[in-house]
C-alpha positions in Angstrom: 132.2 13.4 -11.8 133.1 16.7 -10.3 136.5 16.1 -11.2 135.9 16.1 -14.5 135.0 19.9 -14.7 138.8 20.8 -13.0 140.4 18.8 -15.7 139.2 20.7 -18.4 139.4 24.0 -17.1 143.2 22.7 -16.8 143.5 21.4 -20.4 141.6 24.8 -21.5 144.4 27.1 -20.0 147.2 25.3 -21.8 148.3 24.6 -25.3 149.8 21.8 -24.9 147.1 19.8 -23.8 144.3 18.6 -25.6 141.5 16.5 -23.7 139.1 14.2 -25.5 136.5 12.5 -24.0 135.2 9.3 -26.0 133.1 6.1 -25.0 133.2 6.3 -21.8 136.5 7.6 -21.4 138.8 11.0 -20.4 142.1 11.0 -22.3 144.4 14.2 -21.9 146.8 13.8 -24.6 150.3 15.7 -23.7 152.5 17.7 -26.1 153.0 16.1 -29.6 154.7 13.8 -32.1 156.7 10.7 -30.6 156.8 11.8 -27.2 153.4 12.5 -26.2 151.9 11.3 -23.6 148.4 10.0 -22.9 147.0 10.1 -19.8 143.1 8.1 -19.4 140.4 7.7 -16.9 137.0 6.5 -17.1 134.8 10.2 -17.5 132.8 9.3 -14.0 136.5 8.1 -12.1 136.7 11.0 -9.8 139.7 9.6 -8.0 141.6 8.8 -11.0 140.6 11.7 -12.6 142.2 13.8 -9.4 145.2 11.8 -9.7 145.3 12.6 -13.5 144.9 16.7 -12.4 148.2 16.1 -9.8 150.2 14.5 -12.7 149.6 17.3 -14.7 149.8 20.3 -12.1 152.6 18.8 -10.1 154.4 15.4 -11.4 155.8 14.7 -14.9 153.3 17.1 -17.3 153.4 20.1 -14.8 153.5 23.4 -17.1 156.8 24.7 -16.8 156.6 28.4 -17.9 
């Protein structure tokens, strides 16, 4: 569950991410319209939840200012 805290300090510091968490579950949403991409892990997944944070500060959905 400590996980959880990173990934919304991540999703607070850019636009382009919105995180909702919903029955049990994390979902960052990516970007917008057709292309967005959704990213989920159960809120208390710490591991999945870390891999979710990699994705998005090194992988595919890394911030590319």
């Amino acid at each position: 569950m400590k996980q959880l805290g990173n990934l919304a300090i991540i999703c607070a510091q850019r636009k382009s991410l919105q995180l909702q968490i919903q029955g049990g579950m994390a979902s960052v949403f990516v970007g917008a319209g057709p292309d967005r991409g959704v990213l989920s892990a159960r809120w208390d997944d710490d591991a999945e939840i870390g891999r979710i944070i990699h994705e998005l500060n090194f992988g595919k959905y890394k911030d590319q200012r």
